[in-house]
PyMOL Python script that loads the backbone (N, CA, C, O; Angstrom):
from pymol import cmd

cmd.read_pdbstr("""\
ATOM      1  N   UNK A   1      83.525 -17.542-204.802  1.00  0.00           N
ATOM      2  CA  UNK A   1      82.440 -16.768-204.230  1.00  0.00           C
ATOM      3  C   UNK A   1      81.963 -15.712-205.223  1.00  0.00           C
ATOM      4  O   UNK A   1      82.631 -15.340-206.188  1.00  0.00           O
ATOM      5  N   UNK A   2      80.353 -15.116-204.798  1.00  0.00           N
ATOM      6  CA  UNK A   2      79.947 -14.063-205.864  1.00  0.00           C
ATOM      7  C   UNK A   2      79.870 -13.332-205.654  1.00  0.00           C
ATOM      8  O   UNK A   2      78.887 -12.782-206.149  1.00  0.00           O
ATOM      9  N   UNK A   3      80.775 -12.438-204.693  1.00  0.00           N
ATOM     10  CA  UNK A   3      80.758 -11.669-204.050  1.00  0.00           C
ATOM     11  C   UNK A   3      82.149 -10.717-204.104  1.00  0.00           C
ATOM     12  O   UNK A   3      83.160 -11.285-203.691  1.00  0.00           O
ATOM     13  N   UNK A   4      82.312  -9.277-204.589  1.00  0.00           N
ATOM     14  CA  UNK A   4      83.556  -8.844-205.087  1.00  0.00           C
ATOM     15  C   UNK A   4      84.395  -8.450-204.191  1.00  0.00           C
ATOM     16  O   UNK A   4      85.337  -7.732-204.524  1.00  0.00           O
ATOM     17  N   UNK A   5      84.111  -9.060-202.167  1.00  0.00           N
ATOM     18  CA  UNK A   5      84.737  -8.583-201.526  1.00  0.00           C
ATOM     19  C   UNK A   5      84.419  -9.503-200.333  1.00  0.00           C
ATOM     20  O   UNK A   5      83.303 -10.022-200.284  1.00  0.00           O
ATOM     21  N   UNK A   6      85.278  -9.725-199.421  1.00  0.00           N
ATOM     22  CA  UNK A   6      84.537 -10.029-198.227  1.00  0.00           C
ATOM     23  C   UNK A   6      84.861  -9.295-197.196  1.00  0.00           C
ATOM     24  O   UNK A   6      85.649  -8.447-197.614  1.00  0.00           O
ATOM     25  N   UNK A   7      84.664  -9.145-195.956  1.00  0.00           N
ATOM     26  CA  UNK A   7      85.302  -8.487-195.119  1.00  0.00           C
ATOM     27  C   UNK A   7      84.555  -9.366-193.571  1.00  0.00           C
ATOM     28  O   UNK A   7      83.546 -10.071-193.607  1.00  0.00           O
ATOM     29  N   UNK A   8      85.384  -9.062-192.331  1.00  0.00           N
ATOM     30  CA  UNK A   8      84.569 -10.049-191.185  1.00  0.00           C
ATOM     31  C   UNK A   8      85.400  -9.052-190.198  1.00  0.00           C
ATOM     32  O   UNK A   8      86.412  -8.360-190.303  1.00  0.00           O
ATOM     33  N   UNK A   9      84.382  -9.360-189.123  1.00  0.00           N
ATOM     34  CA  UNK A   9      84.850  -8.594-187.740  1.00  0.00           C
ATOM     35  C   UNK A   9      85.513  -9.734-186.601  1.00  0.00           C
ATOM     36  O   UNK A   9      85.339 -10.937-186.407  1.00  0.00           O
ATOM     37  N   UNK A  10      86.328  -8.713-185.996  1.00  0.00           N
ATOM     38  CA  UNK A  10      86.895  -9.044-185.254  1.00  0.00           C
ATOM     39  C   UNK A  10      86.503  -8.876-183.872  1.00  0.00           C
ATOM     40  O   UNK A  10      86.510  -7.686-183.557  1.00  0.00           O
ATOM     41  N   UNK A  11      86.094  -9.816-182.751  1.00  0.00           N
ATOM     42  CA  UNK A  11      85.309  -8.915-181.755  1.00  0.00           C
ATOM     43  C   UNK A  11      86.109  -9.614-180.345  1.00  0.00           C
ATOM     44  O   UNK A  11      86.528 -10.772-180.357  1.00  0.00           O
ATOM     45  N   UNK A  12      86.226  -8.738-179.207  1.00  0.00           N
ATOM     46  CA  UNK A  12      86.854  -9.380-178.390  1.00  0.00           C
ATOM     47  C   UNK A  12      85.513  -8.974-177.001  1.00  0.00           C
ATOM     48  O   UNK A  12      84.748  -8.010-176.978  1.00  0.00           O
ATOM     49  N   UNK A  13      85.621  -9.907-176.167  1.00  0.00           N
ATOM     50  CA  UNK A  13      84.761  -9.729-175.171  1.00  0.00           C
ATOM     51  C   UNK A  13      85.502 -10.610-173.714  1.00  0.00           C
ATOM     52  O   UNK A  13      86.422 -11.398-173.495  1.00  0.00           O
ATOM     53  N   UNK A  14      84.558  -9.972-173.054  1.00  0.00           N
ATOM     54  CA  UNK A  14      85.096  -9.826-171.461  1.00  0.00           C
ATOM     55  C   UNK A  14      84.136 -10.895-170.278  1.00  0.00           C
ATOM     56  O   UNK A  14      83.953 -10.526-169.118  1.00  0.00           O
ATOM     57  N   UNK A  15      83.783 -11.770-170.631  1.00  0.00           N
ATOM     58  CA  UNK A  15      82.837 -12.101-170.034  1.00  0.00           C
ATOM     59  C   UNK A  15      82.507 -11.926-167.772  1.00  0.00           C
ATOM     60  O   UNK A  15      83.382 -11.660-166.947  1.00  0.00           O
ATOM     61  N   UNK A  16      81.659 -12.083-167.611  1.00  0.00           N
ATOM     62  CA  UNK A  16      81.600 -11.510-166.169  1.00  0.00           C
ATOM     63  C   UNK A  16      81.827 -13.151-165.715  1.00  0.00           C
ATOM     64  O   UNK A  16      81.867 -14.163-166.414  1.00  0.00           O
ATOM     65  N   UNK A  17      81.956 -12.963-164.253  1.00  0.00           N
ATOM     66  CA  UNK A  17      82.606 -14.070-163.416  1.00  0.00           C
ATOM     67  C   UNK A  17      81.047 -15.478-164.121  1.00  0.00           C
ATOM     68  O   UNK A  17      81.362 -16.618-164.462  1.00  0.00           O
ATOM     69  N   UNK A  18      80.036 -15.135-164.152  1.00  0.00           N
ATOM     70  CA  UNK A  18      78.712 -15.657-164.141  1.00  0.00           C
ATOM     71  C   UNK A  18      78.962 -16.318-165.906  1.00  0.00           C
ATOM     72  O   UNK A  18      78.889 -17.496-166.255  1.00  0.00           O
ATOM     73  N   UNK A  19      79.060 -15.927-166.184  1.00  0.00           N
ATOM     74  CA  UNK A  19      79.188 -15.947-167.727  1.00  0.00           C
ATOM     75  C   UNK A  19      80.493 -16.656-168.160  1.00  0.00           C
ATOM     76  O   UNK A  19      80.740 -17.017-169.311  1.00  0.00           O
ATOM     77  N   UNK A  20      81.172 -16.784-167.248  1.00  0.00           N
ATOM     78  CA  UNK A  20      82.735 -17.502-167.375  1.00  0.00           C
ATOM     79  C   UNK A  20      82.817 -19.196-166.563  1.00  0.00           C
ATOM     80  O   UNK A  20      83.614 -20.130-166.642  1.00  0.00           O
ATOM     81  N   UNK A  21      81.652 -18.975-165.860  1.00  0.00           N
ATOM     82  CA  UNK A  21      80.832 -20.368-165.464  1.00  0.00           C
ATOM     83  C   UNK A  21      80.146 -21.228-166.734  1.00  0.00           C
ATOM     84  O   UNK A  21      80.400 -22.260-167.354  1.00  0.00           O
ATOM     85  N   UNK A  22      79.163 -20.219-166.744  1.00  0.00           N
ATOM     86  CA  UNK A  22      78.111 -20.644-168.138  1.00  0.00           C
ATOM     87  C   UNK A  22      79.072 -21.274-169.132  1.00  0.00           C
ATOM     88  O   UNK A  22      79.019 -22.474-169.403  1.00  0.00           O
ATOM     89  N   UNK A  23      80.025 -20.367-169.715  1.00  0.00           N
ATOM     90  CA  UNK A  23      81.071 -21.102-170.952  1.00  0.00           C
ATOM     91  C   UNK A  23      81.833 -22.334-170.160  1.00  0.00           C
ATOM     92  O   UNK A  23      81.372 -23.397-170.576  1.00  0.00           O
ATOM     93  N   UNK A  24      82.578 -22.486-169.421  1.00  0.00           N
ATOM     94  CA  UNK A  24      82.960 -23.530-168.856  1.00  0.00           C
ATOM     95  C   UNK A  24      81.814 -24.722-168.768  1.00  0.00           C
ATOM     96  O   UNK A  24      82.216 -25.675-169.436  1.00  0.00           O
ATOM     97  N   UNK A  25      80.366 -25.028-168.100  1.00  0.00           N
ATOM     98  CA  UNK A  25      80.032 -25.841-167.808  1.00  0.00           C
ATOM     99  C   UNK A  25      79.493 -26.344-169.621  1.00  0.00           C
ATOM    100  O   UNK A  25      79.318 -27.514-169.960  1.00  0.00           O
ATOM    101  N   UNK A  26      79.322 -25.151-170.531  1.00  0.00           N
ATOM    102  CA  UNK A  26      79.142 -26.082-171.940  1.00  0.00           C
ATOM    103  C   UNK A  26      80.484 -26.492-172.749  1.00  0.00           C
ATOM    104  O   UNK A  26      80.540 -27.081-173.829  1.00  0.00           O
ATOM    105  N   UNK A  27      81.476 -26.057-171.999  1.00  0.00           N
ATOM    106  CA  UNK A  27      82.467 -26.884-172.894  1.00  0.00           C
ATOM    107  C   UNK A  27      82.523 -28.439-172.211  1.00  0.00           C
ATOM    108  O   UNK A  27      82.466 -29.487-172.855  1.00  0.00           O
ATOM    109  N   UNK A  28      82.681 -28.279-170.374  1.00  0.00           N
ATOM    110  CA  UNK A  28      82.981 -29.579-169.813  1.00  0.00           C
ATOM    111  C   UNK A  28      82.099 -30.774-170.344  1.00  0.00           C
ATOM    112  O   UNK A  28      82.411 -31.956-170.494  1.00  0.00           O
ATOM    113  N   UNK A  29      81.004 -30.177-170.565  1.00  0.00           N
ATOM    114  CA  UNK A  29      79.956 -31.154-171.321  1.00  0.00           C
ATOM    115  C   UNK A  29      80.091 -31.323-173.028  1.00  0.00           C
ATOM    116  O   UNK A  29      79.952 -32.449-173.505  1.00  0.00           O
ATOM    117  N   UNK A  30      80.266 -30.580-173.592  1.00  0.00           N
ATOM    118  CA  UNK A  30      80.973 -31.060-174.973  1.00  0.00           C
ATOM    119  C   UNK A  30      81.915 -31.971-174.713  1.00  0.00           C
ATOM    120  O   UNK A  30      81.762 -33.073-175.240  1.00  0.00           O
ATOM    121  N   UNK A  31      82.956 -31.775-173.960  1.00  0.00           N
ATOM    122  CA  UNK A  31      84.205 -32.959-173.705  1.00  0.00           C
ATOM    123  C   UNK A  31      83.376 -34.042-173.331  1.00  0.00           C
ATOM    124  O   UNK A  31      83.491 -34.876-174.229  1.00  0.00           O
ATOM    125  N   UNK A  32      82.595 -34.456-172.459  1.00  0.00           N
ATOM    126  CA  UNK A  32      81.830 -35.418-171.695  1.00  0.00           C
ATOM    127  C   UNK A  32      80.914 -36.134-172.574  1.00  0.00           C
ATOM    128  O   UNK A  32      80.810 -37.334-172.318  1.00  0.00           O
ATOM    129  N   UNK A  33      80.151 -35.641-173.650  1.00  0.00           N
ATOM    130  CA  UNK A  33      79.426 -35.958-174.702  1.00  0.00           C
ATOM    131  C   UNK A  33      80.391 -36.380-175.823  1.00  0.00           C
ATOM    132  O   UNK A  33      79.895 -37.288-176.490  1.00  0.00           O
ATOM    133  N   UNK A  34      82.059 -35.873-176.391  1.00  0.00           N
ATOM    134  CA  UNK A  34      83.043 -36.333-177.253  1.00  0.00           C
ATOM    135  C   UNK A  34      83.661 -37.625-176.689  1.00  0.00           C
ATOM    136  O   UNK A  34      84.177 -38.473-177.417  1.00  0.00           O
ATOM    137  N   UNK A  35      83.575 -37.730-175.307  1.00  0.00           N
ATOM    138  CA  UNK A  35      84.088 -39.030-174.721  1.00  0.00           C
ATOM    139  C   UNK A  35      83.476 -40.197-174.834  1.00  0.00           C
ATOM    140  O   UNK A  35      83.910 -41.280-175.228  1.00  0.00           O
ATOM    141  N   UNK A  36      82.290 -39.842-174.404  1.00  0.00           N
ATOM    142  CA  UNK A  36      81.824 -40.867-174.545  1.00  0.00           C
ATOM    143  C   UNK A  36      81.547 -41.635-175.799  1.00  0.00           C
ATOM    144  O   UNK A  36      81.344 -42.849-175.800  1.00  0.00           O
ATOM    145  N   UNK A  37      81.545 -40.857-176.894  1.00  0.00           N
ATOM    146  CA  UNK A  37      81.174 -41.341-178.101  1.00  0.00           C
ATOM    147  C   UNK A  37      82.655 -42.573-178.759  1.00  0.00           C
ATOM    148  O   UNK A  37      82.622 -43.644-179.364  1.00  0.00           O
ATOM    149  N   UNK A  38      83.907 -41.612-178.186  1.00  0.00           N
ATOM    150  CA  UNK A  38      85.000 -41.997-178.423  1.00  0.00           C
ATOM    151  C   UNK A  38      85.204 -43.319-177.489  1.00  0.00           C
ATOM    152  O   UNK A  38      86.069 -44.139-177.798  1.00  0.00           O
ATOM    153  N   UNK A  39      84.482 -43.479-176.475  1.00  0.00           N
ATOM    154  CA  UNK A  39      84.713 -44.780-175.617  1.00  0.00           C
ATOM    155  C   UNK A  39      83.712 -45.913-176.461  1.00  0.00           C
ATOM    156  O   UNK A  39      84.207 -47.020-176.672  1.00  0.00           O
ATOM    157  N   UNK A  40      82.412 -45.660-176.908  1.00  0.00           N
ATOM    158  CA  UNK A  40      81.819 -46.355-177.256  1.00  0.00           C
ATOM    159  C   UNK A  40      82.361 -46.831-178.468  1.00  0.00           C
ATOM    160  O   UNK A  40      82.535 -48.044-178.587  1.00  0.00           O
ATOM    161  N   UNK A  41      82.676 -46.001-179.456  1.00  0.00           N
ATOM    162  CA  UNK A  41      83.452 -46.901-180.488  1.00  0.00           C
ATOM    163  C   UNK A  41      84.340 -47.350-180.647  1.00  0.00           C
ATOM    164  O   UNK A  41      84.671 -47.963-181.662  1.00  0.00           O
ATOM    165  N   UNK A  42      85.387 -47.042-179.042  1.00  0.00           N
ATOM    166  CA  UNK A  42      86.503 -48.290-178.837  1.00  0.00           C
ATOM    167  C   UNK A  42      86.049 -49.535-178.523  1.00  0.00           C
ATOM    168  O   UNK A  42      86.380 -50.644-178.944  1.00  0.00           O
ATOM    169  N   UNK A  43      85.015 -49.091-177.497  1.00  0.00           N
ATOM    170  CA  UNK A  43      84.617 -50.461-177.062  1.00  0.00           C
ATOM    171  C   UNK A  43      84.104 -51.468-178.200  1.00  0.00           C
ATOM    172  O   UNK A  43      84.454 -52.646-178.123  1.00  0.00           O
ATOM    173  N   UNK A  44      83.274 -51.035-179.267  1.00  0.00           N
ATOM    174  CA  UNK A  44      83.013 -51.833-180.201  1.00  0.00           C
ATOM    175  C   UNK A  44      84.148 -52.307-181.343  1.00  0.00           C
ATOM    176  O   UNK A  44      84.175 -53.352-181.992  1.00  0.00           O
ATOM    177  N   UNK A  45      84.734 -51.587-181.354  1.00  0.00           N
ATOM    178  CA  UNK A  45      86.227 -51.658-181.508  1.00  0.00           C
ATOM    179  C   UNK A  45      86.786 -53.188-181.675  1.00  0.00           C
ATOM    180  O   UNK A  45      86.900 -54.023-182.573  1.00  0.00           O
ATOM    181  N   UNK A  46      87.121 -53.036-180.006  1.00  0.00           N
ATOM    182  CA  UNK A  46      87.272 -54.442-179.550  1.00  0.00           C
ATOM    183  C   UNK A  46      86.484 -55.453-179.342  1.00  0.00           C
ATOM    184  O   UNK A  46      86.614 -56.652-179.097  1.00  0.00           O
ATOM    185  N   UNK A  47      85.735 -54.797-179.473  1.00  0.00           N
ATOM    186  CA  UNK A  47      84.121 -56.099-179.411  1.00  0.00           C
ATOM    187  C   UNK A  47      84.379 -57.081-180.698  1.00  0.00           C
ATOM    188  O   UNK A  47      84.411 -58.307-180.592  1.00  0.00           O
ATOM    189  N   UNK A  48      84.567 -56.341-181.979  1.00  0.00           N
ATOM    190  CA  UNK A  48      84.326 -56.992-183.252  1.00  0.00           C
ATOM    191  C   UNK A  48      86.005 -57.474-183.353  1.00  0.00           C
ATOM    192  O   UNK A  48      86.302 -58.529-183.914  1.00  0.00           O
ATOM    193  N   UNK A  49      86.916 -56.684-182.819  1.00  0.00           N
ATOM    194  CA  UNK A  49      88.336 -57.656-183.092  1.00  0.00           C
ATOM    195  C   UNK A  49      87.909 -59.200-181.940  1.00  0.00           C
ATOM    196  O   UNK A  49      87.600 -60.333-182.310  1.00  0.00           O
ATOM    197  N   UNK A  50      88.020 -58.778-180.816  1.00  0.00           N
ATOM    198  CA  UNK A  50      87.558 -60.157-179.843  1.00  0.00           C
ATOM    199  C   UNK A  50      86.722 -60.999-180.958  1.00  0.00           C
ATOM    200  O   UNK A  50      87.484 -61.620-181.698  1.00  0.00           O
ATOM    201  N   UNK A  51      85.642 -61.135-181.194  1.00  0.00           N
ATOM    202  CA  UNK A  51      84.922 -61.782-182.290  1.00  0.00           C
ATOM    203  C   UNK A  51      85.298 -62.775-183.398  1.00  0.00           C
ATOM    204  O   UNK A  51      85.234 -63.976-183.658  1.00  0.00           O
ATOM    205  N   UNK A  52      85.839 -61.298-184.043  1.00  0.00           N
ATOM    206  CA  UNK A  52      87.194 -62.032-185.213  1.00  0.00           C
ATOM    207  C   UNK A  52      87.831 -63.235-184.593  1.00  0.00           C
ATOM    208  O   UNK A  52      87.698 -64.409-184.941  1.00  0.00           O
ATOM    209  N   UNK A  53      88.658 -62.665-183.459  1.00  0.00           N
ATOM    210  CA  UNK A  53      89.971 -63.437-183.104  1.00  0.00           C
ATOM    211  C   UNK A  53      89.254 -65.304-182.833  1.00  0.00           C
ATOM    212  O   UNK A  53      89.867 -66.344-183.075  1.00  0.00           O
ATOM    213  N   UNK A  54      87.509 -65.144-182.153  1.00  0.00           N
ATOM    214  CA  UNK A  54      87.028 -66.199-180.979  1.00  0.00           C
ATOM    215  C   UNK A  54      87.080 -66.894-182.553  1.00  0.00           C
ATOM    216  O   UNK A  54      87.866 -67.813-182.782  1.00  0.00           O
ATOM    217  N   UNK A  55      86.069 -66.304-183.717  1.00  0.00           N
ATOM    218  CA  UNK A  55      85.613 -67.181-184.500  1.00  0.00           C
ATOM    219  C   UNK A  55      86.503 -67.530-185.175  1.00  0.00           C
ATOM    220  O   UNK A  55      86.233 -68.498-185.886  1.00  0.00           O
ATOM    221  N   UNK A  56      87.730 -67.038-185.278  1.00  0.00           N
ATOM    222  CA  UNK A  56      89.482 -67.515-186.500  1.00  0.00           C
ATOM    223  C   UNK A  56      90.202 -68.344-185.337  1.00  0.00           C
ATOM    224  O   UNK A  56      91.070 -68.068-184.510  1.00  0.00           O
ATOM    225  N   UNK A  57      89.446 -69.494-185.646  1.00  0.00           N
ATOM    226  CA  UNK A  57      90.490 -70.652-185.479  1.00  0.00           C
ATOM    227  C   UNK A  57      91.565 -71.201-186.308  1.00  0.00           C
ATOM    228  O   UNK A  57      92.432 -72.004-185.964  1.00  0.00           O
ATOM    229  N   UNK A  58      91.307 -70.419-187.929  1.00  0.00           N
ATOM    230  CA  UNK A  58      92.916 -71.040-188.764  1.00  0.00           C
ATOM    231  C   UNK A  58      94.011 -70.170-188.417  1.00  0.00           C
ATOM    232  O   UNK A  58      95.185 -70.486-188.227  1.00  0.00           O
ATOM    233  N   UNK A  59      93.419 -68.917-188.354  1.00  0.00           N
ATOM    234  CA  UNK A  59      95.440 -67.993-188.280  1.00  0.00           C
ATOM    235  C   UNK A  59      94.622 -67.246-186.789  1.00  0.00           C
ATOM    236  O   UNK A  59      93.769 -66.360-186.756  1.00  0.00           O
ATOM    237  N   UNK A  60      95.173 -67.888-185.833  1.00  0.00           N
ATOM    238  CA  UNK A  60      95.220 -67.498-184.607  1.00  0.00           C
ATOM    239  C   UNK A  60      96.263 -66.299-184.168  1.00  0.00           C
ATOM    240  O   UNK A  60      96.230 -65.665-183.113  1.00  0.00           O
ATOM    241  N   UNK A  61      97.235 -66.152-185.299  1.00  0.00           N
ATOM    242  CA  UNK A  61      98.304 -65.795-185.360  1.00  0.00           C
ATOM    243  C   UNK A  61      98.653 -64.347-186.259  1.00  0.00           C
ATOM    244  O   UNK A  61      99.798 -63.958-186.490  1.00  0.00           O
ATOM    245  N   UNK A  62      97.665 -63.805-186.607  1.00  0.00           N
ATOM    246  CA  UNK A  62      97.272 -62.688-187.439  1.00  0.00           C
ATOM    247  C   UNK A  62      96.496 -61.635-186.572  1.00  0.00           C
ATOM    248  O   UNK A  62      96.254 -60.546-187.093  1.00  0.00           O
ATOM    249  N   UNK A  63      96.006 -61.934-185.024  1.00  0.00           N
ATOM    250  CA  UNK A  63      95.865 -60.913-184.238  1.00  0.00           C
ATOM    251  C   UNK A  63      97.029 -60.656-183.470  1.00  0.00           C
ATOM    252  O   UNK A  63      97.910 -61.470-183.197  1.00  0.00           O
ATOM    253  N   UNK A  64      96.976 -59.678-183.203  1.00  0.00           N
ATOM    254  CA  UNK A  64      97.889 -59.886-181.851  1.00  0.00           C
ATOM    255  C   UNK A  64      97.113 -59.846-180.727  1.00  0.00           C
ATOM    256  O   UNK A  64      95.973 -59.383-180.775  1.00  0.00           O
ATOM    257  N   UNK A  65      97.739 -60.404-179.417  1.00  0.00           N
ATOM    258  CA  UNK A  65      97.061 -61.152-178.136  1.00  0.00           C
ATOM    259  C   UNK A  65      96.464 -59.913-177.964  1.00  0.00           C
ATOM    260  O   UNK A  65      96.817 -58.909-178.581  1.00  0.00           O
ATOM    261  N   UNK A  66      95.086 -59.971-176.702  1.00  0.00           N
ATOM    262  CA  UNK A  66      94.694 -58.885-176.195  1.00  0.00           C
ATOM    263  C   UNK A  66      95.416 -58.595-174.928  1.00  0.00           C
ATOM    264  O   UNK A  66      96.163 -59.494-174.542  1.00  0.00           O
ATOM    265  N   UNK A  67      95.345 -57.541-174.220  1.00  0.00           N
ATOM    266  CA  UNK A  67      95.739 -57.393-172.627  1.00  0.00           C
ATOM    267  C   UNK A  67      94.383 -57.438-172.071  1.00  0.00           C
ATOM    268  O   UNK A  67      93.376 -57.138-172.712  1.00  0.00           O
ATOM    269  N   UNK A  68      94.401 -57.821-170.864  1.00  0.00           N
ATOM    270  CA  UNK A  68      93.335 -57.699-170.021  1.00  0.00           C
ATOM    271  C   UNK A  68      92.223 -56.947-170.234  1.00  0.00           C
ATOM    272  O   UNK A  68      91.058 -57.343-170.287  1.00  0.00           O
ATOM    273  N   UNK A  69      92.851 -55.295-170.412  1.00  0.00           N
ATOM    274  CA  UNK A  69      91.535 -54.896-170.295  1.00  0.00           C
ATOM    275  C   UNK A  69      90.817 -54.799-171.337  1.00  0.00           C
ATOM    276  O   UNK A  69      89.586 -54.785-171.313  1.00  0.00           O
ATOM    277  N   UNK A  70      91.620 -54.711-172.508  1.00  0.00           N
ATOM    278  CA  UNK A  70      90.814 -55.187-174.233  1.00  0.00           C
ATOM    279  C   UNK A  70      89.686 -56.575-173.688  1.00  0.00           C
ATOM    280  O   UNK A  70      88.464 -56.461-173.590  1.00  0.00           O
ATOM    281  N   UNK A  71      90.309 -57.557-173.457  1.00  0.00           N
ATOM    282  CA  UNK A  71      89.977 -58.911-173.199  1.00  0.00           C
ATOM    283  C   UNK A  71      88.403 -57.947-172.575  1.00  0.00           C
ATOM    284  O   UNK A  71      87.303 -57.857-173.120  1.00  0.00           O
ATOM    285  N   UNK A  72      88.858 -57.391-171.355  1.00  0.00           N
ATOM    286  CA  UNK A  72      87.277 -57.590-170.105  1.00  0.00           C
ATOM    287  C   UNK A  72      86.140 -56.446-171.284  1.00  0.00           C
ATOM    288  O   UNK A  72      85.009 -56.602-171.743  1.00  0.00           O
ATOM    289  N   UNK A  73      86.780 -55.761-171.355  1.00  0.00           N
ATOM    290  CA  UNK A  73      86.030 -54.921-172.568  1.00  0.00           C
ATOM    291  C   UNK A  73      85.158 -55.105-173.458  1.00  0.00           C
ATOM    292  O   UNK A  73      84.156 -54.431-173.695  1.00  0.00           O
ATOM    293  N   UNK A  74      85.675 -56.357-174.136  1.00  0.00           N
ATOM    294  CA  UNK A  74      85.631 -56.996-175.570  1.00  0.00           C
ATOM    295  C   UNK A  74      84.314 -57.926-174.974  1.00  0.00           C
ATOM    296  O   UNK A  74      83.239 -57.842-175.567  1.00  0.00           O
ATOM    297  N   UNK A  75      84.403 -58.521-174.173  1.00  0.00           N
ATOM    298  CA  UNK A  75      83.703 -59.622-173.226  1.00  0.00           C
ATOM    299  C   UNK A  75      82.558 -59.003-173.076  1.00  0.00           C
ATOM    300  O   UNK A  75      81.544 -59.389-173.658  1.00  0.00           O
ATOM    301  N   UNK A  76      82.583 -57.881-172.209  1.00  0.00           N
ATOM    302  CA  UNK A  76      81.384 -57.102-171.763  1.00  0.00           C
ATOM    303  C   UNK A  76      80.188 -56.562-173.111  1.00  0.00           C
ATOM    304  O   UNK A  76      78.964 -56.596-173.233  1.00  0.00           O
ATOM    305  N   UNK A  77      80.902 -56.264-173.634  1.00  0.00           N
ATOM    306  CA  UNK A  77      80.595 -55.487-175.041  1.00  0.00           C
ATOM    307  C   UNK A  77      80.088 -56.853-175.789  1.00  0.00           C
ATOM    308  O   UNK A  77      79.224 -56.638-176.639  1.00  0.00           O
ATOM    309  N   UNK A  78      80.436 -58.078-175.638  1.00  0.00           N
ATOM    310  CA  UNK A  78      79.340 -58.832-176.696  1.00  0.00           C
ATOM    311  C   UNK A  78      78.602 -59.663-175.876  1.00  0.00           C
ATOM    312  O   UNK A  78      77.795 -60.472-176.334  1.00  0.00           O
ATOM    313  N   UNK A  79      78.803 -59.534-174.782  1.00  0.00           N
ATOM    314  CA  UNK A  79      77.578 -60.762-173.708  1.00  0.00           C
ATOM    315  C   UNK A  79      76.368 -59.563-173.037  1.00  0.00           C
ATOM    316  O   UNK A  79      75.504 -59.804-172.194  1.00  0.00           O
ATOM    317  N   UNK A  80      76.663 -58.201-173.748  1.00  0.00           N
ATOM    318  CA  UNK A  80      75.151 -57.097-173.734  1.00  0.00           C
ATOM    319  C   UNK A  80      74.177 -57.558-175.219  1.00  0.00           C
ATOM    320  O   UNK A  80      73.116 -56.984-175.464  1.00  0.00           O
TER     321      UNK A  80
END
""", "prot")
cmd.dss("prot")
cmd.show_as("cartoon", "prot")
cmd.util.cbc("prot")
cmd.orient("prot")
């Protein structure tokens, strides 16, 4: 840095009952918006292993099996 010092504050706050709503309903929605992103690229996930596995008919034996719900997942995700 070009700067011959830094310094930063420290600040603590109290928020009111109203304001302790407000922060809660934008985190529940950050989580809700991180989920989903995290579901969608499982699901494709398994979309492209299912794929792999349908179109490798020589080493059938280099996936391992799916469970069910990979299977219904995987299914859904490539017949959209």
């Amino acid at each position: 840095s070009s700067l011959a010092y830094h310094f930063g504050v420290k600040l603590r706050f109290y928020p009111s009952s109203k304001q302790k709503k407000i922060i809660k309903l934008n985190y529940d929605a950050q989580r809700f918006v991180y989920n989903s992103y995290v579901g969608r690229n499982r699901s494709s996930y398994h979309a492209k292993r299912y794929l792999a596995v349908k179109q490798s008919h020589a080493m059938p034996f280099a996936f391992p099996a799916f469970n069910h719900y990979e299977k219904k997942l995987a299914e859904a995700v490539v017949a959209n």
